[in-house]
SEMAR-822023 format. One record per residue (C-alpha): residue number from 1; x, y, z. Coordinates in Angstrom, 1 decimal. Layout:
// residues N
<NUM,<X,Y,Z>>
...
END
This chain:
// residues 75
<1,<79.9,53.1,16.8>>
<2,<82.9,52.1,19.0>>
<3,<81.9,50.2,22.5>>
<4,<83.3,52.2,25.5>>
<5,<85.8,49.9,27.8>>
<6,<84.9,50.1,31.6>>
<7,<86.1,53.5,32.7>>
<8,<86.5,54.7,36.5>>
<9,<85.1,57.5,37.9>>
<10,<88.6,58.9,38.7>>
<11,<89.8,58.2,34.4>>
<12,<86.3,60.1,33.3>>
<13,<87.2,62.9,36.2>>
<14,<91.0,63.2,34.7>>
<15,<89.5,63.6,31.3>>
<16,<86.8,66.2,31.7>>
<17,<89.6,68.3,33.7>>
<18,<91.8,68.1,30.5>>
<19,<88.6,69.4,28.4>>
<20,<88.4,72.2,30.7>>
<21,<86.0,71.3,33.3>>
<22,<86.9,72.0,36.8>>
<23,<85.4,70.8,40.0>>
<24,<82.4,72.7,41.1>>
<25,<80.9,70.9,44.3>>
<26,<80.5,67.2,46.0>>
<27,<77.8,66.3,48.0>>
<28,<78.5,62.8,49.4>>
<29,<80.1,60.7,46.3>>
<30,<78.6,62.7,43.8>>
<31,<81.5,65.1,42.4>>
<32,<79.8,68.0,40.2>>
<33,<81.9,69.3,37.7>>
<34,<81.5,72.7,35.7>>
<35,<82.5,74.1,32.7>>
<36,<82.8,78.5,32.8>>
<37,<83.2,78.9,29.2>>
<38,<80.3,76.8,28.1>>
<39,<78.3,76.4,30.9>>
<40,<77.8,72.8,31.1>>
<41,<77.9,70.4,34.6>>
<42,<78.0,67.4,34.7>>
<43,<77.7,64.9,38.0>>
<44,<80.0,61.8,38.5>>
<45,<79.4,59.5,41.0>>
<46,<82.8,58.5,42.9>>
<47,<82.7,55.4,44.4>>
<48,<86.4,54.4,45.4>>
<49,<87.1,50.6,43.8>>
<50,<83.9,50.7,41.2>>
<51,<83.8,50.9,37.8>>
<52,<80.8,53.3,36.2>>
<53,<78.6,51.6,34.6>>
<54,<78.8,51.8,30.4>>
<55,<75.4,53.6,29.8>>
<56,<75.7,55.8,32.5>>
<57,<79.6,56.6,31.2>>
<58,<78.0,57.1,27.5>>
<59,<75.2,59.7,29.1>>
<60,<77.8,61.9,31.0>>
<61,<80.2,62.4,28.2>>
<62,<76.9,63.3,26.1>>
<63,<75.9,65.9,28.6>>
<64,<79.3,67.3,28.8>>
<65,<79.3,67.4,24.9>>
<66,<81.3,64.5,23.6>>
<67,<80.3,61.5,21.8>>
<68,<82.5,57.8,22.5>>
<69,<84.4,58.2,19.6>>
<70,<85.8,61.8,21.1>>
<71,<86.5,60.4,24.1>>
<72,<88.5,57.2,23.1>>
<73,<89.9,59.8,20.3>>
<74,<90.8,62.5,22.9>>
<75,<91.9,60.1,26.3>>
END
């Protein structure tokens, strides 16, 4: 299984948009993100200047339904 580089929380933001997610909510830094057709949401935490941390990158893109190699595949 590939590693996945450091990502921002702006880069992960930009690619759940392009899979069809659209913003839902933000409470503080939190930005909630929702997708109609499937109804998933997921929560990224947006912290201007800071990377998100690998693990909690990995168990985003799994609640949204992708694995690491569909992201590095699809980004």
């Amino acid at each position: 299984m590939p590693r996945l580089p450091q990502v921002t929380a702006r880069e992960l933001v930009r690619f759940l948009k392009s899979q069809g997610f659209a913003e839902d909510r933000q409470a503080g830094s939190h930005l909630t993100l929702r997708h109609a057709g499937r109804s998933i949401s997921v929560t990224v935490p947006v912290h201007t200047g800071c990377d998100i941390g690998r693990g909690l990158a990995v168990r985003i893109l799994k609640g949204a339904g992708f694995s690491v190699d569909e992201y590095l595949r699809l980004c």
